[in-house]
C-alpha positions in Angstrom: -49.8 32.3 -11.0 -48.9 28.3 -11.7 -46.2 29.7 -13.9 -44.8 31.7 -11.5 -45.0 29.0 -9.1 -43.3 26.7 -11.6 -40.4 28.8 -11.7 -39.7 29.1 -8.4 -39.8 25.7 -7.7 -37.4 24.7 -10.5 -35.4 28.0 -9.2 -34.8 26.8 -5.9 -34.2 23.4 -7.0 -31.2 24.4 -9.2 -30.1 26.7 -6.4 -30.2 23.9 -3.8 -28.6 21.6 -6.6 -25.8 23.7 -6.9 -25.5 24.4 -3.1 -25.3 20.4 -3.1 -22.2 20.3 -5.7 -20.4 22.8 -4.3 -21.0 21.6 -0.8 -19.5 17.7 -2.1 -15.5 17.6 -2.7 -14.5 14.9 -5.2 -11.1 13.2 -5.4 -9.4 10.7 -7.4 -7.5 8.4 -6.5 -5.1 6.9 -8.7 -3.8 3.1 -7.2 -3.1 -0.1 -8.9 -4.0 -2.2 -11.6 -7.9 -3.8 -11.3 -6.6 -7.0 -10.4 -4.3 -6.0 -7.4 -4.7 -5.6 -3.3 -4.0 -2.0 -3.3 -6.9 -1.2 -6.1 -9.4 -3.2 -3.4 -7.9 -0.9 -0.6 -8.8 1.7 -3.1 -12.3 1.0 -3.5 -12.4 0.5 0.6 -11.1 3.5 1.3 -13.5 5.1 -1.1 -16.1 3.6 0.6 -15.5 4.4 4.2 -14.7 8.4 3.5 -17.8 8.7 1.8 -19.5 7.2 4.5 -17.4 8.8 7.1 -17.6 12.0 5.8 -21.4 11.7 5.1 -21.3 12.0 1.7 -19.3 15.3 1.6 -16.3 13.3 0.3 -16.7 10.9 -3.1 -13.6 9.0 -3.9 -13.2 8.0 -7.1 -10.4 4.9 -7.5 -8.7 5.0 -10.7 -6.8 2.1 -11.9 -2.6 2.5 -13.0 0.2 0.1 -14.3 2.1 0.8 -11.6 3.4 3.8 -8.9 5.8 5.1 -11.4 2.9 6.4 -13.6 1.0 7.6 -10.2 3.9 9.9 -9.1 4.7 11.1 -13.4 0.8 12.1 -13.2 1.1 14.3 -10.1 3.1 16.8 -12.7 -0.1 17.7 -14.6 -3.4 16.8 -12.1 -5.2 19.4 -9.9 -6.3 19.4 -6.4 -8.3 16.6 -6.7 -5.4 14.0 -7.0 -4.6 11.6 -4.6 -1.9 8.1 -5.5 -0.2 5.3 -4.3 3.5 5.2 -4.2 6.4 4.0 -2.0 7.7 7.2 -0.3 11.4 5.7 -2.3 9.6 6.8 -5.8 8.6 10.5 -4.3 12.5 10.9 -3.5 14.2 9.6 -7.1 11.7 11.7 -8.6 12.5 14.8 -6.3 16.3 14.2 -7.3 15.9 13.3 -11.1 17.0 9.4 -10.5 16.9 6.3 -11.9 13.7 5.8 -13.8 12.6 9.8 -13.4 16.4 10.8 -14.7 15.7 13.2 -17.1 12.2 13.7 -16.5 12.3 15.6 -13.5 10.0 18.1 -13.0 9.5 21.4 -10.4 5.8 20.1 -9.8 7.6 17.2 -8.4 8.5 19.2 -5.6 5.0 20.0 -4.6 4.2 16.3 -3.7 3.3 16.5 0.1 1.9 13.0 2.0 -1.5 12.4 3.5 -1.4 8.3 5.3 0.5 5.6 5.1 -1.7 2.1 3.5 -0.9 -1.5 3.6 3.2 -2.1 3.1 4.2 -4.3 0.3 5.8 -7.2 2.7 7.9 -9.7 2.1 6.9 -13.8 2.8 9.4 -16.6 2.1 6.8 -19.5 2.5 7.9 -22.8 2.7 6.3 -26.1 3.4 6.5 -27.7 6.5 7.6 -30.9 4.6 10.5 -29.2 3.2 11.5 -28.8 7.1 13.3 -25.4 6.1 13.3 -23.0 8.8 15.7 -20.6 7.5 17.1 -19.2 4.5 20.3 -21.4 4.7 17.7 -24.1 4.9 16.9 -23.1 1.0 20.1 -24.8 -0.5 19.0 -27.3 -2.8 15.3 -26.6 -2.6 12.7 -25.0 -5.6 11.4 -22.1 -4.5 8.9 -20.3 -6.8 9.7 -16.7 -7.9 7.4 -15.2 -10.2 8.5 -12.9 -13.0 8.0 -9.2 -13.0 6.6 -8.1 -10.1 8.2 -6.7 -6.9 8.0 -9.4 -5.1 10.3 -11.5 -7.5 12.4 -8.6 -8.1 13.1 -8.4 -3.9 13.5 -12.2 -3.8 16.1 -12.4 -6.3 18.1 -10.0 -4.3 17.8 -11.4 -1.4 18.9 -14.9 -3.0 22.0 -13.2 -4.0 22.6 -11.1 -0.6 22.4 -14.4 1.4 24.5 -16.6 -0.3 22.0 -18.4 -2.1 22.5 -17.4 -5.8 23.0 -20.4 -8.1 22.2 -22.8 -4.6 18.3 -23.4 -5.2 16.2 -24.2 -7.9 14.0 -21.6 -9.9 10.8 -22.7 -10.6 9.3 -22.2 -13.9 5.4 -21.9 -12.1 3.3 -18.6 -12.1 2.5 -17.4 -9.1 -0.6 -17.3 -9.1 -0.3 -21.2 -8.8 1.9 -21.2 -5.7 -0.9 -22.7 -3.1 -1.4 -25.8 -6.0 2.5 -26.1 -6.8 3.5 -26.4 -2.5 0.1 -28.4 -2.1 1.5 -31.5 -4.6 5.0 -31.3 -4.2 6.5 -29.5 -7.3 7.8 -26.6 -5.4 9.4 -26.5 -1.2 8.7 -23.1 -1.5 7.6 -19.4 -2.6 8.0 -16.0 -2.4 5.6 -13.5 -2.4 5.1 -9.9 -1.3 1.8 -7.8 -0.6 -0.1 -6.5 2.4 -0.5 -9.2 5.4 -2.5 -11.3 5.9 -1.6 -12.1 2.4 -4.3 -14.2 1.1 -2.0 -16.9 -0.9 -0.5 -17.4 2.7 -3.5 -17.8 4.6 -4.4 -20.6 1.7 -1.3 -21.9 1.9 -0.9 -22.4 5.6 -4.7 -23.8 6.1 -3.7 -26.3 3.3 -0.4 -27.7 3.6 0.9 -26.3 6.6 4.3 -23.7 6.1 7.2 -22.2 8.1 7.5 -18.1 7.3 11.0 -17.7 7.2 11.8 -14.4 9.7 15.4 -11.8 8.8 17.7 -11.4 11.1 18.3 -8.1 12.2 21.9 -8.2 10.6 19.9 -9.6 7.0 17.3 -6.8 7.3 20.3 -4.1 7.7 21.9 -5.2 4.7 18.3 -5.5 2.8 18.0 -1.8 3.2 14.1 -2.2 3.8 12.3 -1.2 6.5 11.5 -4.3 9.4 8.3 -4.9 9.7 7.2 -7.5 12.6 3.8 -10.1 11.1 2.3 -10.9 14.5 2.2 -14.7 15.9 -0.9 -16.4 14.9 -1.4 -14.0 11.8 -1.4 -17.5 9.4 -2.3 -20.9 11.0 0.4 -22.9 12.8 2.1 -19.4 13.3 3.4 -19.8 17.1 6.1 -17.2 16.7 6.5 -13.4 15.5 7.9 -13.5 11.8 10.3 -10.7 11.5 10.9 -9.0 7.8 11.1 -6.8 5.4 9.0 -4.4 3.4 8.5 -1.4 1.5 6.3 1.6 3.2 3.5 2.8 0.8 1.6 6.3 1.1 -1.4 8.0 -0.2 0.2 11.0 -1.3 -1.5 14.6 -3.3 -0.1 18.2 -4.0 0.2 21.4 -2.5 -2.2 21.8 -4.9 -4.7 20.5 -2.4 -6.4 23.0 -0.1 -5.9 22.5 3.5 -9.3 21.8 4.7 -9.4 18.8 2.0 -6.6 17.3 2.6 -6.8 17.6 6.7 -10.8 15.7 6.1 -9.5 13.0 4.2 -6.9 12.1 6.7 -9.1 12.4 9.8 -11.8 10.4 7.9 -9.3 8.0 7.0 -8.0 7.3 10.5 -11.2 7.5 12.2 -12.3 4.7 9.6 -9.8 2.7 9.6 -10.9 0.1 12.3 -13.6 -0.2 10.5 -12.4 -1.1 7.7 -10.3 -3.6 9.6 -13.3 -5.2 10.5 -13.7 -5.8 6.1 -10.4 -6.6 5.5 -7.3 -7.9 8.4 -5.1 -5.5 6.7 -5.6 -2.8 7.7 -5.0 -3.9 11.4 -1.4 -3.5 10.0 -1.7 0.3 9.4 -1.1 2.1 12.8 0.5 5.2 13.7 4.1 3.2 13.6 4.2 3.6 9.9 4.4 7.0 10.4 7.9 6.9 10.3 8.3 5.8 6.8 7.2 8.8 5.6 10.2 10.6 5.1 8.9 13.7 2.6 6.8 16.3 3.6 3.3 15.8 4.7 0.6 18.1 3.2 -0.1 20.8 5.4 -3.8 20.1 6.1 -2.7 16.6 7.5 -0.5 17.9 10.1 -3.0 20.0 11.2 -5.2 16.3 12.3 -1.5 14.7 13.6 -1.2 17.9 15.6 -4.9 17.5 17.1 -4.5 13.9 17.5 -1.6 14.4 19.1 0.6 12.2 16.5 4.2 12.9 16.7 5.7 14.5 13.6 9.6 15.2 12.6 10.7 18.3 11.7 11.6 17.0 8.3 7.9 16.0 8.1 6.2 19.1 8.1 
């Protein structure tokens, strides 16, 4: 009779075991390297769907070289996929262009978006001692670059765009060491893109004191980026709005998603996202204005929430 017993107990157990699986969905989400803002997003948006979703949801965050990768691997993943990209990447790889030309793919097709994160924005810090209030202001001056990343990339154009190119001096500094290079002198200035508040900003302007250069309307047009307004008294000394660019970014998946999935993580997501503004400023940035850089489809299941919450969509959206 204890035997019998025995088995049933470790009978039901299984059975309630696998009742538990099959009950929890797991995604992955595929963002940035380890080192980056968006990876941290990553592991805060992991955090809050779980406990959102009271455990139903487990987000695994998954570290990439970069958004090209994330969109190359929505070709072979499953359901379970969920990356980072600029919605700009979604569209060159729809089309076959530029670094996806002649790797296209039909699975591209099936890429559908979820919710907009944290844009990548553009700050053109300088020092208050510098007394440079605009970008005409940067003839002559050193202004720190970096190598590589976006933010450099963006800069550079910019330099060239406004009349700068071959006007100011390139500092041969990593970035990483703006704060110390403004703080003593060996650099007026640096650029630097990422979500705002970004932190080498905040550092920055508690330390030395800076002027955020803000775009004209007519030097955002001719930017092609979307405007994107920091809000006064975002970085110490900061009396005024600073107007400027950036580049959306969106947690996208596949059709391969089912609906219920993908319409959970999104509700879960917005309903947790003051939250995790509380954590980490921002988010604060995130709202349902950035809605309008999404310019692909959104997954089905997330226009079912917009619909309930009553969040505008285009036609081209859904």
């Amino acid at each position: 009779m204890k035997s019998g017993l025995l088995k049933l107990a470790i009978g039901l157990s299984l059975s309630f075991g696998a009742v538990q699986a099959q009950a929890e969905t797991r995604i992955t989400y595929k963002t940035a390297k380890s080192t980056s803002s968006y990876y941290q997003m990553g592991v805060q948006i992991a955090e809050a769907v779980k406990e959102g979703s009271n455990g139903d949801i487990i987000v695994t965050v998954e570290e990439s070289q970069g958004s090209v990768q994330n969109v190359m691997e929505a070709r072979a993943r499953g359901g379970d996929y969920v990356f980072t990209t600029p919605p700009v990447l979604v569209r060159l790889a729809q089309g076959g262009k530029a670094m996806f030309e002649g790797k296209g793919d039909p699975k591209f097709d099936e890429i559908r978006a979820l919710f907009p994160i944290p844009s990548l924005t553009m700050h053109f810090v300088m020092s208050e001692k510098s007394g440079v209030t605009d970008f005409a202001g940067m003839e002559g001056k050193t202004i720190l670059l970096g190598k590589g990343s976006f933010g450099a990339r963006e800069g550079e154009k910019y330099l060239k765009l406004f009349g700068l190119e071959g006007k100011v001096d390139l500092a041969e500094v990593e970035l990483s060491n703006a704060v110390a290079a403004l703080k003593n002198g060996q650099i007026d200035g640096f650029v630097t893109a990422g979500s705002w508040p970004a932190p080498n900003v905040i550092e920055a302007a508690a330390s030395t004191g800076v002027n955020v250069i803000s775009l004209s309307d007519d030097q955002i047009a001719q930017s092609k980026r979307a405007k994107l307004v920091i809000p006064a008294g975002t970085y110490a000394g900061q009396s005024e709005d600073i107007t400027t660019t950036s580049l959306p970014v969106v947690a996208f998946t596949t059709t391969a998603m089912d609906d219920d999935t993908a319409y959970a993580l999104t509700k879960t997501f917005w309903e947790q996202k003051a939250k995790m503004g509380e954590g980490a400023a921002w988010w604060n940035g995130v709202d349902q204005g950035l809605m309008e850089n999404i310019t692909g489809k959104i997954h089905p299941g997330a226009v079912r929430y917009y619909q309930e919450a009553g969040i505008d969509l285009t036609d081209a959206q859904q």
